[in-house]
C-alpha positions in Angstrom: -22.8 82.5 63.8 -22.2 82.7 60.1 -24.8 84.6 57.2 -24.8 84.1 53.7 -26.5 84.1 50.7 -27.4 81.3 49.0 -29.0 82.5 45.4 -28.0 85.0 42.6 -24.3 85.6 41.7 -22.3 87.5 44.6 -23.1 85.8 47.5 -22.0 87.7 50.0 -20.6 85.7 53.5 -20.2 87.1 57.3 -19.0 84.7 60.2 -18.4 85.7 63.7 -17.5 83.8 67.2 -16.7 84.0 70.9 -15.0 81.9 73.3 -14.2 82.1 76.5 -12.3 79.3 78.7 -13.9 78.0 81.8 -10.4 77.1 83.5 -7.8 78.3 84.9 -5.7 78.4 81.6 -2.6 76.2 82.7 -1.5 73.4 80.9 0.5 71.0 83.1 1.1 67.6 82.7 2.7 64.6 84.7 5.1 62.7 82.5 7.3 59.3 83.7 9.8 58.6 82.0 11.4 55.1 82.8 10.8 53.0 85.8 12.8 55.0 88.2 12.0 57.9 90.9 14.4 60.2 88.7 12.4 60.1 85.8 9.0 62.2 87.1 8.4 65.6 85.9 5.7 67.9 85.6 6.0 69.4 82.0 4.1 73.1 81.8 2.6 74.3 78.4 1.8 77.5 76.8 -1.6 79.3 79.0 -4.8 79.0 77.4 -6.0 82.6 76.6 -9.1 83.1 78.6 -11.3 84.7 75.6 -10.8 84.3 72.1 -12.6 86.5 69.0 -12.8 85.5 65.5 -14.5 86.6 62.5 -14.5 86.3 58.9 -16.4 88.2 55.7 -16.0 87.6 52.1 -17.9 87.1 48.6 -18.8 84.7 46.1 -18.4 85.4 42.4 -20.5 82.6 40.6 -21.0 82.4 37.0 -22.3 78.8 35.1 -18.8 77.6 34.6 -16.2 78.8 37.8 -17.0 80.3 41.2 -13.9 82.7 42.9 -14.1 83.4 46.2 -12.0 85.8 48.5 -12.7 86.3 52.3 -10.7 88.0 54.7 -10.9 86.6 58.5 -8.7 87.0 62.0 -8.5 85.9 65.2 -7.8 87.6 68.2 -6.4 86.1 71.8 -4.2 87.3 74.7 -1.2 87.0 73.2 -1.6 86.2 70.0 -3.3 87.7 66.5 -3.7 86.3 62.9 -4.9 87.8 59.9 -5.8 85.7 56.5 -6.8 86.3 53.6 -7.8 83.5 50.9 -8.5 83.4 47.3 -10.7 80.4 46.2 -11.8 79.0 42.7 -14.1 76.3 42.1 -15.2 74.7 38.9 
């Protein structure tokens, strides 16, 4: 879900989101390599994380000739978290 503001000159911004995986959260794969019996495996890949959060929040400085932006978001899983933070200007 994200909110904003659409009018005036700070226009405030809030985004937020949930996910949760409906499997099992293994990766596997068959892979052949070649023609011959040797060259079967079964490759296994990192586990999905079973829920995942995210948000994000920031402002809009608009004035007639530039806009800045800065927002600050993360993301949150079972094993792993980021944090950004951006600085945008448009003109």
């Amino acid at each position: 879900m994200r909110l904003t503001r659409a009018v005036g000159k700070v226009r405030p911004f809030g985004a937020g989101r949930y996910r949760r995986e409906l499997t099992n959260g293994r990766t596997t794969t068959a892979m052949q390599i070649g023609d011959r019996p040797d060259g079967a495996y079964e490759v296994d890949g990192l586990l999905l994380p079973k829920d995942e959060i995210a948000g994000e929040g920031g402002a809009m400085f608009v004035t007639p000739r530039v806009g800045l932006a800065l927002s600050y978001a993360f993301q949150r899983s079972q094993h792993q978290t980021r944090q950004t933070l951006q600085i945008g200007v448009g003109f």
